[in-house]
Backbone of each chain as ProteinMPNN parsed JSONL, in Angstrom:
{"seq_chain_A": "XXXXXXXXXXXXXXXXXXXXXXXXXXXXXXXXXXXXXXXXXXXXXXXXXXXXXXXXXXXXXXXXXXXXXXXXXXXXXXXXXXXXXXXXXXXXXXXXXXXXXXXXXXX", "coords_chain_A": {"N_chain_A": [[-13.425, -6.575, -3.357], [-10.848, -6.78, -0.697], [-8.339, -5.124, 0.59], [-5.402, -6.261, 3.141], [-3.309, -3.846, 4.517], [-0.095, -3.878, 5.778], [2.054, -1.808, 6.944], [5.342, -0.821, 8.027], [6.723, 1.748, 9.682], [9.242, 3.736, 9.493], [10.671, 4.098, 11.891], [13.386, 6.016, 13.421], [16.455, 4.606, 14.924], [15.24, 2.274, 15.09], [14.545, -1.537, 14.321], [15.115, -3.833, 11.924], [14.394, -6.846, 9.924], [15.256, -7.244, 6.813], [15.634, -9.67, 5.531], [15.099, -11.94, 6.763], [12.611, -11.059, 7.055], [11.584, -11.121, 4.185], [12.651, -13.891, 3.359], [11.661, -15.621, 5.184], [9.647, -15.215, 7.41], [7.86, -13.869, 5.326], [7.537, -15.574, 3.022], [6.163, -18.009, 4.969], [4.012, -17.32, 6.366], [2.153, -16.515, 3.536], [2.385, -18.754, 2.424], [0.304, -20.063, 5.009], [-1.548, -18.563, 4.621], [-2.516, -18.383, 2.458], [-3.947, -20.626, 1.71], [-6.54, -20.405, 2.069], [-9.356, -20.357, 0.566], [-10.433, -18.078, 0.136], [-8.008, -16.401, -0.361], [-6.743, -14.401, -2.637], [-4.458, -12.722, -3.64], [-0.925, -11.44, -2.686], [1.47, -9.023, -1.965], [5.07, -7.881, -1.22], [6.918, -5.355, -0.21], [9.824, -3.214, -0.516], [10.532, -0.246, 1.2], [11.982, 2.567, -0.538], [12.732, 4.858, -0.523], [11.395, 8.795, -0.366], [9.096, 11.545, -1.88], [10.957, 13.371, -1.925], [13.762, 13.912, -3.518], [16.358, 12.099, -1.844], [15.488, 11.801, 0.151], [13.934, 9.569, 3.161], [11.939, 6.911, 3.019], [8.7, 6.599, 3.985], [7.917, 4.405, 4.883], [9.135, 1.549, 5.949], [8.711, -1.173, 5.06], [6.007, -2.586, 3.722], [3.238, -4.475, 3.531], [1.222, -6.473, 1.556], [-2.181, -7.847, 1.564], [-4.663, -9.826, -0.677], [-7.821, -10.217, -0.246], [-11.039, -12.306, -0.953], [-12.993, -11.036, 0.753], [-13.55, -9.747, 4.023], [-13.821, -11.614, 6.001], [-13.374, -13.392, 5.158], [-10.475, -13.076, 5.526], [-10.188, -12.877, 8.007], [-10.851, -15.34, 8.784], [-8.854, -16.635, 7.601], [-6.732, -15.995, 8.97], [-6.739, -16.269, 11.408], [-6.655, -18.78, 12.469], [-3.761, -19.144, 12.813], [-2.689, -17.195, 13.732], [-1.439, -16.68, 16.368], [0.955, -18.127, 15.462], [1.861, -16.177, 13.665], [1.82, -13.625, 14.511], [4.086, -14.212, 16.767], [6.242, -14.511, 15.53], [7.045, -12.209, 15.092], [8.898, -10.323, 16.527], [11.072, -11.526, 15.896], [12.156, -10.328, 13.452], [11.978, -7.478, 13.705], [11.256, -4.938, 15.903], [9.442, -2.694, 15.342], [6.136, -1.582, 15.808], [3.757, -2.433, 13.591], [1.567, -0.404, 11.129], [-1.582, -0.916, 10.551], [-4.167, -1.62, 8.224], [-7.669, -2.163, 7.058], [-8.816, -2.304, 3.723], [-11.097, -1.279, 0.988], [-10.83, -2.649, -2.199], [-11.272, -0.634, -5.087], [-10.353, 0.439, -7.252], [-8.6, -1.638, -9.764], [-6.038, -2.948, -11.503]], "CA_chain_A": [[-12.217, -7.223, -2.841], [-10.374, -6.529, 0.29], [-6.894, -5.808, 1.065], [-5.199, -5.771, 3.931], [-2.215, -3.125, 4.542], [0.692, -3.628, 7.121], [2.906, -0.993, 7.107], [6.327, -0.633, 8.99], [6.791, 3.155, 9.692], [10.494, 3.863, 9.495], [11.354, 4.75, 12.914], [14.587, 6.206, 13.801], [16.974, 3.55, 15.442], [14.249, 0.898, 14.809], [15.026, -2.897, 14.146], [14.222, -4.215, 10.715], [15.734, -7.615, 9.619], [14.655, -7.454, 5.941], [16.031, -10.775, 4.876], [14.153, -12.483, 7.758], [11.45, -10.505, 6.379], [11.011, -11.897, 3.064], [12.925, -15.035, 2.723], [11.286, -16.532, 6.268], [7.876, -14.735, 7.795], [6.481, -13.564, 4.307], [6.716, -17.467, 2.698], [5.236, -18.938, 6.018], [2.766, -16.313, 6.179], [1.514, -16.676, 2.394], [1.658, -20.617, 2.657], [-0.723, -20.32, 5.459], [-3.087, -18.197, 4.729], [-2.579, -18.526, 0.8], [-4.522, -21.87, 1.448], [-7.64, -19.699, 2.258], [-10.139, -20.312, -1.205], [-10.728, -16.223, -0.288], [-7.017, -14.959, -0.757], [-6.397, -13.769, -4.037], [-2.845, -12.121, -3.757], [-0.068, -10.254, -2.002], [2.752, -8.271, -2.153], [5.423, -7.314, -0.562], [7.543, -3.834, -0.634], [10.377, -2.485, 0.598], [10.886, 1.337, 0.771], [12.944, 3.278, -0.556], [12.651, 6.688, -0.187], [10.336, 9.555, -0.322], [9.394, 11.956, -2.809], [11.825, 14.171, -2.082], [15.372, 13.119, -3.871], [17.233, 12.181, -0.707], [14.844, 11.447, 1.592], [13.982, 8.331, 3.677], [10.795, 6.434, 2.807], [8.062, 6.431, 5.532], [7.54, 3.217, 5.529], [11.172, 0.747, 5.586], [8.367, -2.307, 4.335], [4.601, -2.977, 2.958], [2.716, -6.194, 2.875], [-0.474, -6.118, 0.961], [-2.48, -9.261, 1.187], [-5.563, -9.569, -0.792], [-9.071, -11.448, -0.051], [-12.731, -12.027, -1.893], [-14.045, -10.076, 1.945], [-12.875, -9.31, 5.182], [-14.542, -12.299, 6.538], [-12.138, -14.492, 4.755], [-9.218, -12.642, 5.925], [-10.359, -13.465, 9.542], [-11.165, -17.284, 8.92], [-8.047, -17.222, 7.3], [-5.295, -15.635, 9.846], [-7.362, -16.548, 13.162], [-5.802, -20.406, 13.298], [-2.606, -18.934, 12.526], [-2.493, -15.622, 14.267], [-0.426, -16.783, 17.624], [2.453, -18.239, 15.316], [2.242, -15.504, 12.709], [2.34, -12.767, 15.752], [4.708, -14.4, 17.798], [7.527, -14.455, 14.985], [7.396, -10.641, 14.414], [10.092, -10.018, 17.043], [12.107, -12.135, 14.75], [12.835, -9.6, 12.363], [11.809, -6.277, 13.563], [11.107, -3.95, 17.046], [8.358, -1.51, 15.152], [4.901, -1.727, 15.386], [2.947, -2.007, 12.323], [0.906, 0.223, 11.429], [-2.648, -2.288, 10.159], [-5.835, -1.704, 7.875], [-8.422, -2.795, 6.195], [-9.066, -1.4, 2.788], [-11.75, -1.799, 0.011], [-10.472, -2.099, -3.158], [-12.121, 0.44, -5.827], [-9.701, 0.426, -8.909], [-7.903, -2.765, -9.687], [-5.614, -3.126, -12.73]], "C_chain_A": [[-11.628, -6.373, -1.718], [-9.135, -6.834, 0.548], [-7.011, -5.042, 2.485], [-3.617, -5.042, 4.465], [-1.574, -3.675, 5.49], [1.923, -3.147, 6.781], [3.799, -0.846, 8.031], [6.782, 0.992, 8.956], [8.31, 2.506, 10.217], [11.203, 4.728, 10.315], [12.829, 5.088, 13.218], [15.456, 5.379, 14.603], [16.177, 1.966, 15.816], [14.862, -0.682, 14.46], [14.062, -3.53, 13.148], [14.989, -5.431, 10.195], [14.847, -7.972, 8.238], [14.522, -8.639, 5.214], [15.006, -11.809, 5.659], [12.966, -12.618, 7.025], [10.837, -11.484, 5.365], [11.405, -13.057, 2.72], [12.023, -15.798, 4.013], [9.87, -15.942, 6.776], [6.871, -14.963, 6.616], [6.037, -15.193, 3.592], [6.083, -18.189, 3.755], [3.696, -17.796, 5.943], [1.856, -16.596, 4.73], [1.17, -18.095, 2.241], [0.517, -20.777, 4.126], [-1.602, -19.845, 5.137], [-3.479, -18.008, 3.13], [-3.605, -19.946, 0.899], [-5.752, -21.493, 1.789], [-8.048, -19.87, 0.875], [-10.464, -18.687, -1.168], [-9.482, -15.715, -0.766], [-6.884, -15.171, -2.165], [-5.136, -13.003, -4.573], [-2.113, -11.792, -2.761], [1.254, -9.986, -2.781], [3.329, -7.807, -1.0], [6.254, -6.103, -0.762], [8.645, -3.419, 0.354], [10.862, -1.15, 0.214], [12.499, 1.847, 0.501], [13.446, 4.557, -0.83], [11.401, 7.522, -0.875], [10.215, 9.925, -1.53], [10.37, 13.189, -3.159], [13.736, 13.673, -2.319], [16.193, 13.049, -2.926], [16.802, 12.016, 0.543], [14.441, 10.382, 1.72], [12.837, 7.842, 3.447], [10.102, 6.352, 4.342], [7.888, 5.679, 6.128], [9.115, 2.506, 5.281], [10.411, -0.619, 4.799], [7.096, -1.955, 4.283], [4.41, -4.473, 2.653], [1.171, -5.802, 2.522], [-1.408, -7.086, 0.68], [-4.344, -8.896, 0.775], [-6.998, -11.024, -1.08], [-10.278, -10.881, -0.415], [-12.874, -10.55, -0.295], [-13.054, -10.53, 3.594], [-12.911, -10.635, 6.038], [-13.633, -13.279, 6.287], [-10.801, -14.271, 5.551], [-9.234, -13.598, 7.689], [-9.843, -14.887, 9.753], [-9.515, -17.295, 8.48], [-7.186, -17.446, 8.028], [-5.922, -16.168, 11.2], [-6.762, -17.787, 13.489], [-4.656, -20.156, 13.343], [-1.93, -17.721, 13.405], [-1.128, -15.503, 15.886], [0.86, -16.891, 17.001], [2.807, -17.331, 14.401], [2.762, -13.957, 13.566], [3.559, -12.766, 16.151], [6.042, -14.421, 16.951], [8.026, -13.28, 14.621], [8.38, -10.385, 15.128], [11.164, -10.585, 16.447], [12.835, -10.949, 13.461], [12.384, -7.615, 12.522], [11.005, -6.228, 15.446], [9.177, -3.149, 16.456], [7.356, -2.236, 15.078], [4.306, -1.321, 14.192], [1.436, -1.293, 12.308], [-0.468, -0.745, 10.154], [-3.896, -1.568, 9.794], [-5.697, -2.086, 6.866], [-9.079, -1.689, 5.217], [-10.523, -1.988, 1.841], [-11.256, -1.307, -1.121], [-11.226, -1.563, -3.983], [-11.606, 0.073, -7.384], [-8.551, -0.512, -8.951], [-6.944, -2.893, -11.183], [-4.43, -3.603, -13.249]], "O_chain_A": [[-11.916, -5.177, -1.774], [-8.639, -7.948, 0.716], [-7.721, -4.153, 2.954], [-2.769, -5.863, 4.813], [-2.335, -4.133, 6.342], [2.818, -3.884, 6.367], [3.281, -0.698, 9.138], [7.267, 1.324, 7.875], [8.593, 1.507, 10.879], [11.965, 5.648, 10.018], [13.519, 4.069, 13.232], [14.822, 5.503, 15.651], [16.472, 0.996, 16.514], [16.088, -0.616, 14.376], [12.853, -3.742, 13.251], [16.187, -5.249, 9.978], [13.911, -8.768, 8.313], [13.607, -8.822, 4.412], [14.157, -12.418, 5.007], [12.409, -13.602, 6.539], [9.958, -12.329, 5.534], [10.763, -13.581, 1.809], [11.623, -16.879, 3.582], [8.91, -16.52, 6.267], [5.827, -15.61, 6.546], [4.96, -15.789, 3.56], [5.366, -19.113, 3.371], [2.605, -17.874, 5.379], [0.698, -16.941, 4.967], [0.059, -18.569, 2.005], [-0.106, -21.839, 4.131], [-2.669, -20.451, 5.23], [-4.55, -17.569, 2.712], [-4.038, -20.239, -0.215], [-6.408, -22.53, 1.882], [-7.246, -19.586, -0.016], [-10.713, -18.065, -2.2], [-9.519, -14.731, -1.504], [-6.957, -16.292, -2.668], [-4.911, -12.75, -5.756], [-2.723, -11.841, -1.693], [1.822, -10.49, -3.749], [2.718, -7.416, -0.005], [6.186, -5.827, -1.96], [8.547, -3.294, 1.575], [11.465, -0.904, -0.83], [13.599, 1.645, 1.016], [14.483, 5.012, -1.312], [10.619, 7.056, -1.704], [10.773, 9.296, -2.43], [10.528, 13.782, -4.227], [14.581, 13.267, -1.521], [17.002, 13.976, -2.943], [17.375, 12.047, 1.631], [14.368, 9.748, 0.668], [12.157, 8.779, 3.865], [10.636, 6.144, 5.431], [7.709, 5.645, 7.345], [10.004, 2.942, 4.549], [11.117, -1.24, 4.004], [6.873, -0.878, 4.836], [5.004, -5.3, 1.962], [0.32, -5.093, 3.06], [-1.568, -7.294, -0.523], [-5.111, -8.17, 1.407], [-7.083, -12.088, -1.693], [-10.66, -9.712, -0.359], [-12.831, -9.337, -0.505], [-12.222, -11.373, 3.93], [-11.976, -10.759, 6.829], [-13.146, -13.966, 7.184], [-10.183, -15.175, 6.113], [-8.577, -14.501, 8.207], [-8.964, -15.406, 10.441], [-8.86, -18.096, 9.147], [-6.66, -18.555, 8.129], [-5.087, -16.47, 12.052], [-6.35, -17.98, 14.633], [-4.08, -20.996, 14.034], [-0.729, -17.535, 13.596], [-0.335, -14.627, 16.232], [1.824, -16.247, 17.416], [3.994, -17.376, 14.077], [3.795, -13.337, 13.315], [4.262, -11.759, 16.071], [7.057, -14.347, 17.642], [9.085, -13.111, 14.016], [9.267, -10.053, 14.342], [12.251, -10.014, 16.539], [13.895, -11.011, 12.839], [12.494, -6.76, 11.643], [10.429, -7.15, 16.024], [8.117, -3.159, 17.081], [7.346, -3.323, 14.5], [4.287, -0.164, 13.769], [0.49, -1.472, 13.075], [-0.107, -1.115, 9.037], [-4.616, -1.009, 10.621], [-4.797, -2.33, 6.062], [-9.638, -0.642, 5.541], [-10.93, -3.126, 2.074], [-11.124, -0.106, -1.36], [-12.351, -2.008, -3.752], [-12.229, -0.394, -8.338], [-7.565, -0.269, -8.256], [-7.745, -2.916, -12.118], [-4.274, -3.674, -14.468]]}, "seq_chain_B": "XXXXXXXXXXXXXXXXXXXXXXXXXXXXXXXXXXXXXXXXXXXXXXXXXXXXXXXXXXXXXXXXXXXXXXXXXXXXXXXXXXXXXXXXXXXXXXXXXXXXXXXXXXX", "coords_chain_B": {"N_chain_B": [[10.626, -4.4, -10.179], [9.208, -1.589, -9.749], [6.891, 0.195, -7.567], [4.72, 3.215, -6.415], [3.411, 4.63, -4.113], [0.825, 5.955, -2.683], [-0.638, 7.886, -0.357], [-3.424, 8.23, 1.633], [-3.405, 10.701, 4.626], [-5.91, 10.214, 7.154], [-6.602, 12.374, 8.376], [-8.254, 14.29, 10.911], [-10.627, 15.869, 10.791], [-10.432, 16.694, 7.854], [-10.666, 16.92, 4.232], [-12.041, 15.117, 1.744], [-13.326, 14.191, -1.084], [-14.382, 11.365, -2.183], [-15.844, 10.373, -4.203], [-15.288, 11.452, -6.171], [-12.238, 11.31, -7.034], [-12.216, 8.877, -7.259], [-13.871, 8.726, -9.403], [-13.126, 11.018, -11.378], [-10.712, 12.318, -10.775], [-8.661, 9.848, -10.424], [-9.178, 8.292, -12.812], [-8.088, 9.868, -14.831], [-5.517, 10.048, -14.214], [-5.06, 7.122, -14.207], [-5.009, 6.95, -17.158], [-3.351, 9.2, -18.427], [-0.753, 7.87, -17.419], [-0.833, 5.272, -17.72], [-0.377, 5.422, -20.348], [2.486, 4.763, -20.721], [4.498, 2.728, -21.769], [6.462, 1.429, -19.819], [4.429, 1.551, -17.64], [2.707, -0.812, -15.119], [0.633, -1.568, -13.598], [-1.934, -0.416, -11.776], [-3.797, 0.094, -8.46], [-6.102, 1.218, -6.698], [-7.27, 1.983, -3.495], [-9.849, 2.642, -0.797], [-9.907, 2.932, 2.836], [-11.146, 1.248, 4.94], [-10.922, 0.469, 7.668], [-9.261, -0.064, 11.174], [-7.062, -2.335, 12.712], [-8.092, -2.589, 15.042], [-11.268, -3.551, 15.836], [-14.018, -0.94, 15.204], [-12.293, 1.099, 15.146], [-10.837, 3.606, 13.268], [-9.528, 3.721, 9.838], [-5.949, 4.487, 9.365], [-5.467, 5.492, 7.121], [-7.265, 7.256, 4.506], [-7.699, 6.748, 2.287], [-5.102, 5.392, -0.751], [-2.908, 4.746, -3.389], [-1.685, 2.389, -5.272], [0.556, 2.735, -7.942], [2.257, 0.688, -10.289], [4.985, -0.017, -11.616], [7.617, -0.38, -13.976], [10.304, 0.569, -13.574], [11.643, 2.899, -11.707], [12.719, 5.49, -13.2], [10.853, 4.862, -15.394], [8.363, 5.668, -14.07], [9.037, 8.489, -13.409], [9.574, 9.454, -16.24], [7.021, 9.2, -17.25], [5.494, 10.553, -15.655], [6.48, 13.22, -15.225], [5.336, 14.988, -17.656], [2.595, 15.565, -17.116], [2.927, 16.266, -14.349], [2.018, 18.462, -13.708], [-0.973, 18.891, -14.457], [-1.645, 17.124, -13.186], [-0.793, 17.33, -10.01], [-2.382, 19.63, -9.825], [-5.015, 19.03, -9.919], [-5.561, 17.672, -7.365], [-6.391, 19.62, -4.938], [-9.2, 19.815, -6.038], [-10.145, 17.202, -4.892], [-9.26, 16.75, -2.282], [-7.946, 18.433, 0.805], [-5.633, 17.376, 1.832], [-2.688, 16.749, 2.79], [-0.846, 14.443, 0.991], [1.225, 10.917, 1.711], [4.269, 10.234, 0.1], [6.013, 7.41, -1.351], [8.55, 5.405, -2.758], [8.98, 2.354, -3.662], [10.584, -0.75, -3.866], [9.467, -3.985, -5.515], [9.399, -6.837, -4.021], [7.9, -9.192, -3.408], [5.718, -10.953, -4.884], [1.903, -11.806, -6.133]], "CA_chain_B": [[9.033, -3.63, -10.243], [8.823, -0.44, -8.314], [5.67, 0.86, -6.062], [4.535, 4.08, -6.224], [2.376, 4.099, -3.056], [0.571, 7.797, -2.129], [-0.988, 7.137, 0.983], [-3.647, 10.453, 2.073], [-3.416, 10.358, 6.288], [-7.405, 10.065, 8.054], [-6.387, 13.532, 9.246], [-9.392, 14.814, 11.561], [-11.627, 17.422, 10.124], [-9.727, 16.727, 6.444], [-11.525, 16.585, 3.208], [-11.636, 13.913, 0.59], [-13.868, 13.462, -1.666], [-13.922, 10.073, -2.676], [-16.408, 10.024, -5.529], [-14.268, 12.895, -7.555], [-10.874, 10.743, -6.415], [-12.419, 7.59, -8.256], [-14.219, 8.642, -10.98], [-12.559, 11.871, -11.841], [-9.017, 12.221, -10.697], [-7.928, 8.516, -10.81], [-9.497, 7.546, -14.1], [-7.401, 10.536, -15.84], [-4.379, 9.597, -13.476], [-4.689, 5.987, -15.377], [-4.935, 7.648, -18.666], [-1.899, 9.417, -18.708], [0.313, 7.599, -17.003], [-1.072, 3.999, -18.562], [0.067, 5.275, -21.795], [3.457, 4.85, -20.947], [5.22, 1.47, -22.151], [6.648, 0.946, -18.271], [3.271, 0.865, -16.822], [2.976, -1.989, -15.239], [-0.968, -1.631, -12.881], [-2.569, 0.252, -10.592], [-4.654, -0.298, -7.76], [-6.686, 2.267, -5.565], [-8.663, 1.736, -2.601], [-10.996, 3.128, 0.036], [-9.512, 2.8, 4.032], [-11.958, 0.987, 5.912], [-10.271, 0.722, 9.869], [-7.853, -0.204, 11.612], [-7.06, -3.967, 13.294], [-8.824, -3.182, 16.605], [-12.589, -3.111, 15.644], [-14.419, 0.312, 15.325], [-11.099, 1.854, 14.703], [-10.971, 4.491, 12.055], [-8.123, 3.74, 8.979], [-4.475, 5.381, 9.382], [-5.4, 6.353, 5.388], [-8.431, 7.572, 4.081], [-7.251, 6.402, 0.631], [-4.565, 4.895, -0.745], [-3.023, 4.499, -4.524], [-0.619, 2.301, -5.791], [1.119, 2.57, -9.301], [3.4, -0.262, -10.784], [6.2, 0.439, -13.41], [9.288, -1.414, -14.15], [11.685, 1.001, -13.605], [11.254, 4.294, -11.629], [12.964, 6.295, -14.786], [9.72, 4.66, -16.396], [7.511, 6.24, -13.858], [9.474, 10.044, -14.107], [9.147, 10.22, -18.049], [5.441, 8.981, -17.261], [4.577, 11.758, -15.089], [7.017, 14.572, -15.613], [4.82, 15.718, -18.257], [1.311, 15.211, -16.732], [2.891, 16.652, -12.995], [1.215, 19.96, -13.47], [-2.406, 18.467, -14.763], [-2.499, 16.065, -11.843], [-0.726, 18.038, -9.256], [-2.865, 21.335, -9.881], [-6.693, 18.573, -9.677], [-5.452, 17.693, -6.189], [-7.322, 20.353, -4.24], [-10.401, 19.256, -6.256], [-10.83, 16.216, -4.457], [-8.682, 16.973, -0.898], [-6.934, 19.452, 1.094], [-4.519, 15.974, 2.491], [-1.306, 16.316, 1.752], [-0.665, 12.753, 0.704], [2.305, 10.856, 2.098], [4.344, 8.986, -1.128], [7.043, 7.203, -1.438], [8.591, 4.472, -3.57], [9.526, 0.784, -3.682], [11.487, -2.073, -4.637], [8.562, -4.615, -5.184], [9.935, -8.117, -3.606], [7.022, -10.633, -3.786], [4.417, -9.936, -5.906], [1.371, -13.18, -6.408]], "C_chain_B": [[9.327, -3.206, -9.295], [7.268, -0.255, -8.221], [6.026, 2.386, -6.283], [2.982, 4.125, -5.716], [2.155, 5.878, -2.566], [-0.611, 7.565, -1.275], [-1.699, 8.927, 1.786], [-3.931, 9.85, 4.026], [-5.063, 10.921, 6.356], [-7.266, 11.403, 9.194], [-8.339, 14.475, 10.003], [-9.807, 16.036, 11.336], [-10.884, 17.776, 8.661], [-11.089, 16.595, 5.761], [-10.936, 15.781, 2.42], [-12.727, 13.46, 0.179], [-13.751, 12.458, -2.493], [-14.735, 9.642, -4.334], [-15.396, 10.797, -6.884], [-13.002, 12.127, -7.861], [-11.103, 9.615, -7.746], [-13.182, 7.482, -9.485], [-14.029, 9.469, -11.63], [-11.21, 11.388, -11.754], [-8.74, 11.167, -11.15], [-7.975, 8.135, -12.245], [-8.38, 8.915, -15.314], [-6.16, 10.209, -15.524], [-3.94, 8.339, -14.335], [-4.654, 6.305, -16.597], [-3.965, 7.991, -18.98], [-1.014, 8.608, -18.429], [-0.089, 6.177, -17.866], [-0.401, 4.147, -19.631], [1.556, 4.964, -21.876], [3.656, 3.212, -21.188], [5.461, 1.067, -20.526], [5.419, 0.804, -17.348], [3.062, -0.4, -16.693], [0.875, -2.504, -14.509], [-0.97, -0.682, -12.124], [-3.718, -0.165, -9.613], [-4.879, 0.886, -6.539], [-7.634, 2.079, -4.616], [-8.716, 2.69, -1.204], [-10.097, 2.604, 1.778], [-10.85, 2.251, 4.588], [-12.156, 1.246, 7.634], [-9.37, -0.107, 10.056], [-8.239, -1.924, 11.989], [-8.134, -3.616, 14.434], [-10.345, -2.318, 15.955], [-13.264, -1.739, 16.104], [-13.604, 1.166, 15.305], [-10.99, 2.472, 13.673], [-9.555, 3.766, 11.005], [-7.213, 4.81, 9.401], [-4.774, 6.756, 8.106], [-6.996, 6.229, 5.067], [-8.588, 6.677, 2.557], [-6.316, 6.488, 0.235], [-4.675, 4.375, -2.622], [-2.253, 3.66, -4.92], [-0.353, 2.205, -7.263], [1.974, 1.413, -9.723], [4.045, 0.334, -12.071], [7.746, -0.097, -13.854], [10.536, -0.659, -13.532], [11.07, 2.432, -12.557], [11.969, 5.432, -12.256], [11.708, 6.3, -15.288], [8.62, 5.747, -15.834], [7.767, 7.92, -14.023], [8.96, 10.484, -14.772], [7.537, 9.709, -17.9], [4.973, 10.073, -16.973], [4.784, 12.821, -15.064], [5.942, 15.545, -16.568], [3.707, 15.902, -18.005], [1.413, 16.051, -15.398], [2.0, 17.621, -12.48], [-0.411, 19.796, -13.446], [-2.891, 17.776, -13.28], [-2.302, 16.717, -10.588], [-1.815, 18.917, -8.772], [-4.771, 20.432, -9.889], [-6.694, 17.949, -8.091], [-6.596, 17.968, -4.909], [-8.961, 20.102, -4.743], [-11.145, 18.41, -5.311], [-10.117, 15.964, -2.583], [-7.884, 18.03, -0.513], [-5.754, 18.73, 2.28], [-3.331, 16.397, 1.63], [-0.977, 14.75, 2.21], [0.773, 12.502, 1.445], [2.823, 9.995, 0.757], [5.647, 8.643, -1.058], [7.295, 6.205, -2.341], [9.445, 3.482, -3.268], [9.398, -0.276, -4.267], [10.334, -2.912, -4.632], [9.344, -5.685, -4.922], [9.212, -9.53, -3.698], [6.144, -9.813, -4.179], [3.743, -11.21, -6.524], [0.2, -12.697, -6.683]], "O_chain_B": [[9.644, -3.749, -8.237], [6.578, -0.765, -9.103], [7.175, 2.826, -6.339], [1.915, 3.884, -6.281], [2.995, 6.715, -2.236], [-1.564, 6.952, -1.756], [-1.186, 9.973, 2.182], [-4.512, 8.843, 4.432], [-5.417, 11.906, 5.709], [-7.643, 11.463, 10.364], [-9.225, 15.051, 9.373], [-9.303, 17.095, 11.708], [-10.745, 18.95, 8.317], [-12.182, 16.319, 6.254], [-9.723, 15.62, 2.28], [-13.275, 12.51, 0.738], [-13.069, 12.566, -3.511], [-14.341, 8.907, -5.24], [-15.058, 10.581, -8.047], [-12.61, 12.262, -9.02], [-10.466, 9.512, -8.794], [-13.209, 6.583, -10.325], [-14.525, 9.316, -12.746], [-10.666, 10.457, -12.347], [-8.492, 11.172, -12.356], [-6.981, 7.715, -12.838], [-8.092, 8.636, -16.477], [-5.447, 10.015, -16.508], [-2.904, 8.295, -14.999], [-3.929, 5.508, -17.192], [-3.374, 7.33, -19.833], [-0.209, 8.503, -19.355], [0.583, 6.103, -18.895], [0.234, 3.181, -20.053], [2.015, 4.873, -23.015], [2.8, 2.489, -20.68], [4.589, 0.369, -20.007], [5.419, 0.017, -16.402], [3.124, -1.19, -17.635], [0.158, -3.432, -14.883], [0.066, -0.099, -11.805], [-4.621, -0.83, -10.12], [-4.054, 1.297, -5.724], [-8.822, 2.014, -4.932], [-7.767, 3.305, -0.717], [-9.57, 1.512, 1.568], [-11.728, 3.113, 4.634], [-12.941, 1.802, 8.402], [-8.769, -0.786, 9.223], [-9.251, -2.56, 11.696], [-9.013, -4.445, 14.669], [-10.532, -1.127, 15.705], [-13.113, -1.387, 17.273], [-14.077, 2.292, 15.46], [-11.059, 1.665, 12.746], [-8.599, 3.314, 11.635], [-7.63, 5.912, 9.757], [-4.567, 7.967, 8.029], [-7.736, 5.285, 5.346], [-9.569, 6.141, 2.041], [-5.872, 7.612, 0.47], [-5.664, 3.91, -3.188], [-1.367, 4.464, -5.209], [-1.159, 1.498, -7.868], [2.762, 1.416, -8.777], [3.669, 0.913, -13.09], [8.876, 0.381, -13.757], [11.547, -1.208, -13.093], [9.956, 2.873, -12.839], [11.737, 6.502, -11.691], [11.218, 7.368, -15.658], [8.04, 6.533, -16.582], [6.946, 8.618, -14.618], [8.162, 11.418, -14.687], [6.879, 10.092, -18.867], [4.178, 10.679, -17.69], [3.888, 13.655, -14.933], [5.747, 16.717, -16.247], [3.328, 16.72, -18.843], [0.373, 16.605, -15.043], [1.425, 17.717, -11.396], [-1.099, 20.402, -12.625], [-3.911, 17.835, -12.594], [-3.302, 16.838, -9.88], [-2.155, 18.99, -7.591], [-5.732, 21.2, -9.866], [-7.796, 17.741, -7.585], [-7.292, 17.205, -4.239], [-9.869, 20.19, -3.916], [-12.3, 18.601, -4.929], [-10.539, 15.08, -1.837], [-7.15, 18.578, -1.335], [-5.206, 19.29, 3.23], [-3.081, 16.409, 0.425], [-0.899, 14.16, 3.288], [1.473, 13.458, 1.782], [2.054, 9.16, 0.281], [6.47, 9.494, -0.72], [6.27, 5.892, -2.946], [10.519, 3.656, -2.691], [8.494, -0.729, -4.969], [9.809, -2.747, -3.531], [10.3, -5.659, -5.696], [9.71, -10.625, -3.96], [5.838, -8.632, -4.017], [4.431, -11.867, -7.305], [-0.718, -13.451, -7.005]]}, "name": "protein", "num_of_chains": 2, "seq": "XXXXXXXXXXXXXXXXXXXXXXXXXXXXXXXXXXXXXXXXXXXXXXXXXXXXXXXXXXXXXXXXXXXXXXXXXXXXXXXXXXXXXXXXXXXXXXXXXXXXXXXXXXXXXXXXXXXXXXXXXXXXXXXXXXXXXXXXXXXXXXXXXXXXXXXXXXXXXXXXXXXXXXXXXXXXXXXXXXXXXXXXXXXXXXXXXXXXXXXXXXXXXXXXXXXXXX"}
């Protein structure tokens, strides 16, 4: 199985509109590409601090979407990819930081 | 549901062995900490690359924990910190990046 990470690194005067985030991108996002027969899950995350008591998390969000193979992922986001792109200025400035994982230990 | 996400950086000329990671370290990592009542899953995987093809991963490897509460995860690992801490260097000389979070969608 194959996820795929997108991480928001928690830049200093950055632009994050978390509500955006999860009540409007992440449900359009999961209803499109949730209709893929490869995806198999996601999640989303929002940070909140490090491991040091008082410190700022690295990341400010996490999306973790997961598919049978990479191959799926593609087919899935490729018809979608202009309007799923083009709404990120909608709720955030930072570039995400993007990979592809293989999962190992699942539970 | 909190996230406990430990994230080792694709640092250039790092070590990480990955076989020791997944069939040593991790599998005792789930052992202890599983036993706790607040465990909720875990999932560990492998960095493949980045979005732009032939691109190395950000993370070499990548863990996450689930646990209801992060109190739950504390009294999980407080007592284990030293065992798991101190097998570390076994399997990398990465200092990991970790932090923790609010889970928000979760399918």
């Amino acid at each position: 199985m194959i996820k795929i990470s997108i991480l928001y690194p928690n830049n200093p005067g950055s632009r994050f509109d978390l509500r955006y985030y999860v009540e409007t991108h992440m449900p359009m996002s999961i209803e499109l590409l949730g209709a893929h027969p490869g995806f198999k899950g996601v999640s989303v995350e929002q940070g909140l601090g490090g491991l040091i008591p008082g410190s700022e998390a690295a990341y400010v969000a996490m999306c973790h979407f997961l598919f049978d193979t990479l191959e799926d992922f593609i087919a899935a986001f490729t018809p979608h990819a202009a309007l799923l792109q083009g709404d990120i200025p909608n709720y955030t400035d930072i570039e995400p930081v993007i990979q592809f994982n293989e999962v190992l230990i699942s539970r």
